[in-house]
Each structure stands twice: as structure tokens, then as C-alpha cells.
Phi, psi and omega in degrees: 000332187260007167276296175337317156295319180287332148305330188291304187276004164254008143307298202296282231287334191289303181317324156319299178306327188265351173287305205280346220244290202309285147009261186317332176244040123304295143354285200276335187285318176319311200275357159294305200285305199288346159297310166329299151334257170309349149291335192291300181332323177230033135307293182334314170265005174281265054106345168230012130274351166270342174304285213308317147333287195271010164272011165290277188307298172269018172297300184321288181329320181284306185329306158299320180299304171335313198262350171280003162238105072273300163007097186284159140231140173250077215277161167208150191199128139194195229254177294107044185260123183232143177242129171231164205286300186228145214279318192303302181292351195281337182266348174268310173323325193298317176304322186295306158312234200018303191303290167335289199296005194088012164240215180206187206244139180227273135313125174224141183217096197232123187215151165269134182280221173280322176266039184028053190260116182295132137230149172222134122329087186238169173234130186215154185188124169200201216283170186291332215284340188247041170275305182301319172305340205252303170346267154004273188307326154325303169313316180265031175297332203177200125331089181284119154252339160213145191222131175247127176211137180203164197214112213254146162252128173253016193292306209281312179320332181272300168333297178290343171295323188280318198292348187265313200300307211290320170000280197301272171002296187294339187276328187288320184297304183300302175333322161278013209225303192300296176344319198284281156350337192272143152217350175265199206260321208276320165322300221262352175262306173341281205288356165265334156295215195016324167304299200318317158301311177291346169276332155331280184296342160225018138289343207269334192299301174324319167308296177313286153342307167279357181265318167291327181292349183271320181276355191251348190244005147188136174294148182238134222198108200272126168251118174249126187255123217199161174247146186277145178299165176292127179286131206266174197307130175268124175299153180312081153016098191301145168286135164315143203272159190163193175295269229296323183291330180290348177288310182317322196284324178308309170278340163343282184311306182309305203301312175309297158334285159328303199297321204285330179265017173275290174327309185297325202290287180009284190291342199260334173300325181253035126268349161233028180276325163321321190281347202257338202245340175307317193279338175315322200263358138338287226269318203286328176291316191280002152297314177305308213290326178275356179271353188264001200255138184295148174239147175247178187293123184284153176288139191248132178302154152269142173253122175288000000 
């Protein structure tokens, strides 16, 4: 009988213990998750300032990207016919603008025609930021007779030159790295044959490249120079119509008149002054001749 109290309470004191124990770690596992809570919370704004970081970074990035293909390449080219008085000073000026603007003078061809009128030719080039500017000043050399101006876009053609160059480069690089790498002898002729092509091909690329960047890096502008022909004789000014001019036209007209019958007397006095000096010289002989004659007597009538 006195075992039975002492079971009864040490039920009670276990239930206690496992009430006090469940309690407490309620407790703690609650102040774990609510720690848990404010570590995610202040995660968050760390973790949307690094999204926000690196969507910056790559804004900047497209943004770069964006503006090195908005980047034009441009050829620009034109033509030039100006006619001037005289072609020589007009060819020393066209250098002297080129120069000024930062550019040079390049092909020239100056020839005379059949009527011995200069022409001359150049090719010039310079820069696009003075392309319009050094037009404009060509133009006033002289009497502009004709102007070409035109603008070819090579951006994508430059693109793909460069997007080729690097191609190749990187493929001429494995290739000497495998060359490093061989030992046998039959490897080692292989991969030089393929070095000497692939380097072919991207010197020829590399050309291409430096022949658009030149073309694209100034501009070019054919100037042609020409003299005016000689101008013909300008007719006389008609006289105003009036009094006086019609007496001037009159004595014009009189004056003319005379020469012309002056002129007819002229022509008919020396055609027939040979016939006139024949008989003259005629008539001078039979006088001589008859003063040398004997004179006879005249006959005299018998009177019947």
C-alpha cells in the first residue's frame, strides 16, 4: 500500500519534466525560425543589390556593345569639274586647301589639248570630319561645271573582316602550339603545311582590313581642271536707230557706192590702157614716118 504513492508521484514529477522540456524547446526551435526569418530578410536586400549590381554591369556592357555596332564605316567619294582662268594657280591653291585640311595630294595628270587649252587632274584625300568643307573650297576655284558626290556603307563588310582576322589568328595560334607539341617528323610537315595556308589567308584577310580602313579613313575627291575656250570675235554693236544713224547708214552706203564705181573706172582704165598705149605708140610711128616722105606736088587742072 505505501508503494503505490510513491508510483503515483513519480508519474506526476516525469510529466512535469517532459511538459518543461517540450515548452523549452518550443521555445528555441521558435527563435531559430524567427532568426532564420531575419537572416533571409537581410539577405534580400543584399541579393537584389547584387542582381541590381550586376544588371548595371550588364546594362554598361550592352550599352558598349550597342555603341561599337552603331559605329558607320563610310567610303566617301567625289568628282569635281571646275573650269578656270588659269589652271596652274588653280592647282596650286586646290594643294594648299588639302594640306590645310590635313590631307595630300595623290594622282596628277596635266595635259594640253589640240587647241592648246591645260587640263589637269587629281586625286585627293582627306579627312571625312573636313570633307564638306574642303568641297565647298574646291568649288570656288572657278566656274563649277559638274559635281558627284557619293557614300558607300562597308560597316558590316568591316565587321566581318575583323570577325575573319581574329577567326584566323586564333586557328594560325593552335596550330603553331600543336607544331610545339609533335614529334614526329611526318606531324611536323603536316602542321606546316597548314601553318603556310593559314597564314596566307590571314595576311590576305589583313590587307583587306587595311585597304578598308584607308578607305574608310579618308576621304577621296577626284578634282578636274579645265580652261575656258577662247572666246570669238564679238559683232560690232548695231547703231541706234535715229536721225544720225540713218545719215551715217547713208554715207555708209554712198561711200561704198563710189568705192565700187571708182573701183569698175579703175579696172576698165587698166584694161584698156594696154590697147590705148598700142595705138599711141602707132600713131607716133606714122607721124615719124611721114615727115621723112618726100612731099609731092599737087596736081593742077588744065583751063579749058
Amino acid at each position: 500500500m505505501q508503494r503505490r504513492p510513491f508510483a503515483a508521484l513519480a508519474a506526476v514529477l516525469i510529466t512535469a519534466s517532459l511538459a518543461l522540456a517540450g515548452c523549452s524547446g518550443g521555445s528555441s526551435s521558435g527563435g531559430s525560425a524567427d532568426s532564420k526569418a531575419a537572416a533571409g530578410r537581410q539577405a534580400a536586400p543584399a541579393a537584389a543589390g547584387t542582381a541590381g549590381a550586376g544588371s548595371t554591369r550588364s546594362g554598361t556592357k550592352t550599352d558598349s556593345k550597342t555603341s561599337s555596332l552603331a559605329q558607320s564605316y563610310i567610303v566617301r567619294t567625289a568628282t569635281l569639274t571646275v573650269q578656270a582662268n588659269n589652271v596652274a594657280d588653280a592647282l596650286a591653291q586646290a594643294r594648299t586647301l588639302v594640306a590645310g585640311a590635313g590631307g595630300y595630294v595623290g594622282d596628277e595628270n596635266t595635259s594640253l589639248d589640240s587647241k592648246g587649252l591645260q587640263h589637269s587632274r587629281l586625286q585627293l584625300r582627306v579627312p571625312p570630319d573636313t570633307y564638306d568643307r574642303v568641297l565647298g573650297d574646291l568649288a570656288g576655284l572657278g566656274k563649277l561645271l559638274g559635281r558627284t558626290v557619293s557614300a558607300q556603307d562597308v560597316t558590316e563588310q568591316v565587321v566581318d573582316v575583323q570577325s575573319r582576322v581574329k577567326t584566323q589568328q586564333a586557328s594560325v595560334a593552335r596550330v603553331r602550339e600543336l607544331m610545339n607539341r609533335a614529334t614526329k617528323i611526318s606531324d611536323i610537315v603536316s602542321l606546316e603545311g597548314q601553318l603556310s595556308t593559314r597564314e596566307a589567308d590571314l595576311e590576305s584577310l589583313q590587307a583587306q582590313q587595311a585597304s578598308l580602313k584607308e578607305r574608310t579613313g579618308m576621304a577621296t575627291v577626284t578634282l578636274v581642271l579645265t580652261e575656258p575656250a577662247a572666246k570669238p570675235a564679238s559683232a560690232k554693236p548695231k547703231a541706234a536707230d535715229g536721225f544720225w544713224a540713218s545719215v551715217g547708214n547713208a554715207l555708209t552706203g554712198g561711200w561704198h557706192a563710189f568705192y565700187v564705181a571708182l573701183r569698175g573706172v579703175l579696172m576698165a582704165l587698166a584694161a584698156v590702157l594696154p590697147f590705148a598705149a598700142l595705138g599711141l605708140a602707132g600713131w607716133f610711128v606714122y607721124r615719124a614716118v611721114r615727115k621723112r616722105l618726100p612731099a609731092h606736088p599737087e596736081p593742077h587742072s588744065d583751063d579749058t
